[in-house]
C-alpha positions as CSV (number, residue, x, y, z in Angstrom):
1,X,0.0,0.0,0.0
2,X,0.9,3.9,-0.5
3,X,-0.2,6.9,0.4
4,X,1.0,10.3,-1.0
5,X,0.6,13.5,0.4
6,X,2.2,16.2,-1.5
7,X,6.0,15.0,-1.4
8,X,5.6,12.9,1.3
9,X,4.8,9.2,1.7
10,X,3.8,6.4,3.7
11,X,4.5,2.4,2.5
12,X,4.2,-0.5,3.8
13,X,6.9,-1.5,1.0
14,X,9.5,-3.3,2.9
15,X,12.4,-3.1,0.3
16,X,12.4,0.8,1.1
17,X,13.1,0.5,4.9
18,X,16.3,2.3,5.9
19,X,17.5,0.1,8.8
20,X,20.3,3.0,10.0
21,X,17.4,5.6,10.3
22,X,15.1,3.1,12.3
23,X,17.8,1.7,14.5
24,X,19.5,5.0,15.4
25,X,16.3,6.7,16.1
26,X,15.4,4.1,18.3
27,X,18.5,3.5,19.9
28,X,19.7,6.7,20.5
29,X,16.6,8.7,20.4
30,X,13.5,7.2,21.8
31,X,12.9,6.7,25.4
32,X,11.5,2.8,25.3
33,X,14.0,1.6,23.3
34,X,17.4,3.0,24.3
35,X,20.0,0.8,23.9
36,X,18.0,-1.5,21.2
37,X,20.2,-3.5,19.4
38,X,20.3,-3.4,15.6
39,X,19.5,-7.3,15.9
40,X,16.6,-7.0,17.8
41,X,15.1,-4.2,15.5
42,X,15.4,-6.3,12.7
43,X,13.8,-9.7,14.0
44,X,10.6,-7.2,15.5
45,X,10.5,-5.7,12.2
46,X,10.1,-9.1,10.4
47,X,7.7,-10.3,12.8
48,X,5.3,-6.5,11.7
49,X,3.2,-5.1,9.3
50,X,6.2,-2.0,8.9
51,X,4.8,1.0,7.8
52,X,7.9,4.0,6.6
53,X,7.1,7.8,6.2
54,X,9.3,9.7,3.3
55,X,9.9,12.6,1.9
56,X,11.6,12.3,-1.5
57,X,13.6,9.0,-0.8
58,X,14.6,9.8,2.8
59,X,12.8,7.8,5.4
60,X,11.6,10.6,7.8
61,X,9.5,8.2,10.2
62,X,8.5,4.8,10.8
63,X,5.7,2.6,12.6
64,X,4.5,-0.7,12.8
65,X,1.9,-3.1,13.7
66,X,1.9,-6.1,15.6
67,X,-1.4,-8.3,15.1
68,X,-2.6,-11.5,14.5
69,X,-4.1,-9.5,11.4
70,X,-8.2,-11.4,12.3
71,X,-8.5,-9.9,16.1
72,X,-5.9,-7.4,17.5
73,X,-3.3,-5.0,16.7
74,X,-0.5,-3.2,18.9
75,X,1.2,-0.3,17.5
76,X,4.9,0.2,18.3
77,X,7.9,2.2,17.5
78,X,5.9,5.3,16.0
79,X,8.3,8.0,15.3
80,X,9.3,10.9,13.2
81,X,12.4,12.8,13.1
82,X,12.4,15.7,14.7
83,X,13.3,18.1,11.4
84,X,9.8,17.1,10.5
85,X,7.6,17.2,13.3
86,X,4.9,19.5,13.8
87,X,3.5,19.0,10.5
88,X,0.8,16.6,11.1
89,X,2.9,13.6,9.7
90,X,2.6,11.5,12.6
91,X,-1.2,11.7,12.7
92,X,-1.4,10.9,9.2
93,X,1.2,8.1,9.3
94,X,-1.1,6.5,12.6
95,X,-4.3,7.3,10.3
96,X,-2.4,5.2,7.3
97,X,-1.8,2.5,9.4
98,X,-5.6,1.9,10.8
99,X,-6.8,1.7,7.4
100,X,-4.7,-0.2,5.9
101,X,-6.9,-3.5,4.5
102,X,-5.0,-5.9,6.6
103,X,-5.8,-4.3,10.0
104,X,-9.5,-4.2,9.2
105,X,-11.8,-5.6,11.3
106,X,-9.7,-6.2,14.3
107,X,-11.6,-6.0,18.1
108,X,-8.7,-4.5,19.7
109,X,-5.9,-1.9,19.0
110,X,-3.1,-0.8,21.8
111,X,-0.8,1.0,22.3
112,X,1.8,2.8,25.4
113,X,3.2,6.2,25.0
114,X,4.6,8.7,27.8
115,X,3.6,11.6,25.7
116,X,1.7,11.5,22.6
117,X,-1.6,11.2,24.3
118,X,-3.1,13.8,21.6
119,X,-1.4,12.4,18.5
120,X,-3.2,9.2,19.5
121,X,-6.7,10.3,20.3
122,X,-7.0,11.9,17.1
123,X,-7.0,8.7,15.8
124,X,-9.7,7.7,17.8
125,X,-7.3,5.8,20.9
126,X,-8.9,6.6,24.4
127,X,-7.5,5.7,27.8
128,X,-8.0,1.9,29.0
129,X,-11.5,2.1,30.0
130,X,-10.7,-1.2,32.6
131,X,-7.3,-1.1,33.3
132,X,-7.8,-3.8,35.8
133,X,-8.4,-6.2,33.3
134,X,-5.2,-5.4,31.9
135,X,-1.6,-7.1,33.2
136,X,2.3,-6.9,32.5
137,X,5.2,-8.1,32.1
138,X,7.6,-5.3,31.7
139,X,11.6,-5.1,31.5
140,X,12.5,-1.8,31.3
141,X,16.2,-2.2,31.3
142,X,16.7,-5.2,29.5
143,X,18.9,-3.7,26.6
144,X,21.3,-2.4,29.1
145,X,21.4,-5.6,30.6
146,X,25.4,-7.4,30.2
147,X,25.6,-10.6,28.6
């Protein structure tokens, strides 16, 4: 699938995924994935619907969906550089992803974020409405962890 608005576009083409944009962003800039290594970005990666955000050629943003593509979805890993943000990409890059035809239909979508609360709900993503239905596992260390 692709999207185009103006010069910028969203694909979930995987060939045009810029592995050294994704893993440094995450590694160096994100706060849930510090750390991440390149390894471990590639095997989630395979294992997602992978969604990139350009303009021109250059990958300016990234997402992806986890899902059993029938009942539930989790988006992860939602960014875009900062050069570009303010612009309404991210929203549109979130919006790209819940209509894409393979996410259709799903009961479920989720998601954690610190700080994008707003980007989310404009996509229609509200707090949990029974968070005591909900559990964890979480490591939030574990690639700082020494082998």
């Amino acid at each position: 699938m692709k999207w185009q608005q103006g010069d910028f576009t969203v694909t979930d083409n995987r060939e045009d995924l810029d592995i050294e944009v994704i893993h440094g962003f995450l590694c160096r800039e994100s706060y849930w994935a510090e750390h991440i290594p390149r390894a471990t970005v590639e095997k989630a990666m395979a294992h997602s619907l992978c969604f990139g955000l350009y303009h021109a050629d250059k990958q300016i943003g990234f997402a992806r969906a986890v899902s059993d593509h029938a009942t539930f979805a989790y988006l992860a890993d939602v960014f875009v550089l900062s050069d570009y943000r303010g612009r309404g990409l991210g929203k549109w890059l979130v919006s790209c992803i819940l209509i894409h035809p393979e996410l259709q239909g799903l009961r479920r979508w989720m998601l954690a974020t610190l700080d994008a609360h707003g980007l989310y709900e404009r996509n229609g993503f509200v707090p949990l409405r029974h968070p005591e239905w909900f559990l964890e596992i979480h490591y939030p260390d574990i690639y700082c962890r020494k082998e």
